[in-house]
C-alpha positions as a Markdown table, in Angstrom:
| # | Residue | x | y | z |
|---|---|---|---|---|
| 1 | Unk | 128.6 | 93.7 | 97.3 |
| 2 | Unk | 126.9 | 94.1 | 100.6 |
| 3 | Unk | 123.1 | 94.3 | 100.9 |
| 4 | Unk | 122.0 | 95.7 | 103.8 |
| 5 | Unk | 118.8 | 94.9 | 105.5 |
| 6 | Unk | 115.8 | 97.0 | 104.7 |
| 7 | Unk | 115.8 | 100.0 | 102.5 |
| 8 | Unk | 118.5 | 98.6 | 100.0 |
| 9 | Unk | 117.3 | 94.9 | 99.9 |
| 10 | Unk | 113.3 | 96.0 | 99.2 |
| 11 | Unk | 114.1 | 98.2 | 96.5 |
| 12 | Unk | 115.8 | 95.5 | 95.0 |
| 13 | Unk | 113.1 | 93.3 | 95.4 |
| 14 | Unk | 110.5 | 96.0 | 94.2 |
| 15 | Unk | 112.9 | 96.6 | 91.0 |
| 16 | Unk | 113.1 | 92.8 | 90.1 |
| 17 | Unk | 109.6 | 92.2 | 90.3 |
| 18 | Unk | 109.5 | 94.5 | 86.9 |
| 19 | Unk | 112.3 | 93.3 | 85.3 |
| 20 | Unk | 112.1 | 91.0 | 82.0 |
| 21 | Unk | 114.6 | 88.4 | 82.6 |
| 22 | Unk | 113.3 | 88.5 | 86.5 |
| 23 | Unk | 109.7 | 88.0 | 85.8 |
| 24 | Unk | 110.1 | 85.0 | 83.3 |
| 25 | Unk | 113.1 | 83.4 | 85.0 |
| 26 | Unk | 110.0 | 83.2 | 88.3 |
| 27 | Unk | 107.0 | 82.3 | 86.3 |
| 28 | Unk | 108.8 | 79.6 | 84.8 |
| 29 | Unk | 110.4 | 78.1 | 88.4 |
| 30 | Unk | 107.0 | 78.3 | 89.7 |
| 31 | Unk | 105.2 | 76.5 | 86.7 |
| 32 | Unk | 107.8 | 73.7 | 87.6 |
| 33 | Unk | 107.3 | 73.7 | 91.1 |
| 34 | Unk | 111.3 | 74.4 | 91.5 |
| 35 | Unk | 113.4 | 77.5 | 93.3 |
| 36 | Unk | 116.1 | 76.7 | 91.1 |
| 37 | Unk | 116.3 | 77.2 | 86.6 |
| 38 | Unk | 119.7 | 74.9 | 86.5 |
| 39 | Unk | 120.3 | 75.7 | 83.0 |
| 40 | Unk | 120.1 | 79.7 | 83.7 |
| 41 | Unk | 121.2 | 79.3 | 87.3 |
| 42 | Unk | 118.8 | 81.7 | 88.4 |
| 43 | Unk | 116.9 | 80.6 | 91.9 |
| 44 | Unk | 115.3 | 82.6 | 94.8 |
| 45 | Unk | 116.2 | 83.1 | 97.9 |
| 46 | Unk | 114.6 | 84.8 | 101.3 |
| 47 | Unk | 112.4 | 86.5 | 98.5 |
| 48 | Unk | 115.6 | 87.9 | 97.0 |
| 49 | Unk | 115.6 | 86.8 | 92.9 |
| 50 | Unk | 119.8 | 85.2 | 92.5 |
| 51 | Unk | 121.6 | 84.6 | 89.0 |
| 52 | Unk | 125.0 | 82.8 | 89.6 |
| 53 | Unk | 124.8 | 82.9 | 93.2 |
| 54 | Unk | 124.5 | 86.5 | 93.0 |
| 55 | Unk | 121.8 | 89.0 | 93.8 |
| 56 | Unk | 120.4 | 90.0 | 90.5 |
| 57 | Unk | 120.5 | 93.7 | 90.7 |
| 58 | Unk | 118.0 | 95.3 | 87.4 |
| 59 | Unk | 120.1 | 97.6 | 85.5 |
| 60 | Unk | 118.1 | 100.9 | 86.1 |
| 61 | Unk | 118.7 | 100.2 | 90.2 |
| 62 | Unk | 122.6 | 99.2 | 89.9 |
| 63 | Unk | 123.9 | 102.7 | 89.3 |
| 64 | Unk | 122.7 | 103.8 | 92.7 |
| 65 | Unk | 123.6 | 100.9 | 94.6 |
| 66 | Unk | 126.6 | 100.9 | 93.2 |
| 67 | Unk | 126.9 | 104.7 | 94.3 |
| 68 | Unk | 125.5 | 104.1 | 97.6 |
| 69 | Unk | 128.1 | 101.0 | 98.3 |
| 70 | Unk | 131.2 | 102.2 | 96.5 |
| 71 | Unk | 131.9 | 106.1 | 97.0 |
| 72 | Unk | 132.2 | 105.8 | 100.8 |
| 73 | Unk | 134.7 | 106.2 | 102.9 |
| 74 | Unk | 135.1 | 102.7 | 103.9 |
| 75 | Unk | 135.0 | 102.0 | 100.2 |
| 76 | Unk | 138.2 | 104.5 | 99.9 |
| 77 | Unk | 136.6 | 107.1 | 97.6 |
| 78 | Unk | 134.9 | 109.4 | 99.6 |
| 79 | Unk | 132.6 | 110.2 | 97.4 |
| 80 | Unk | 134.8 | 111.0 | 93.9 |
């Protein structure tokens, strides 16, 4: 999935800062002094919270990015 710059990228930073897994995951890298959890793979990156090398998208934010990334033209659904 493609994050683009801005809009997209600080509403998911907004939305991890109140999820669960998220918030724990950080407190617990910055009480080690570390930007990487090894055994949950979770680390951060240009502010941007990562699990499995992945952006960690919170589930009440994935619908719409999904929707705003996937019914597009370029995506080949136009919308459907």
């Amino acid at each position: 999935m493609i994050i683009e710059e801005g809009n997209s990228k600080e509403r998911i930073k907004r939305a991890q800062e109140g999820d669960e897994k998220v918030v724990k995951a950080v407190e617990e890298m910055k009480k080690a002094g570390i930007k990487t959890l090894k055994d949950e793979e979770w680390e951060i990156e240009d502010g941007i919270v990562m699990k499995e090398g992945k952006i960690y998208v919170p589930e009440e934010e994935l619908r719409e990015v999904i929707q705003l990334h996937h019914n597009t033209p370029v995506g080949g659904h136009g919308g459907r």
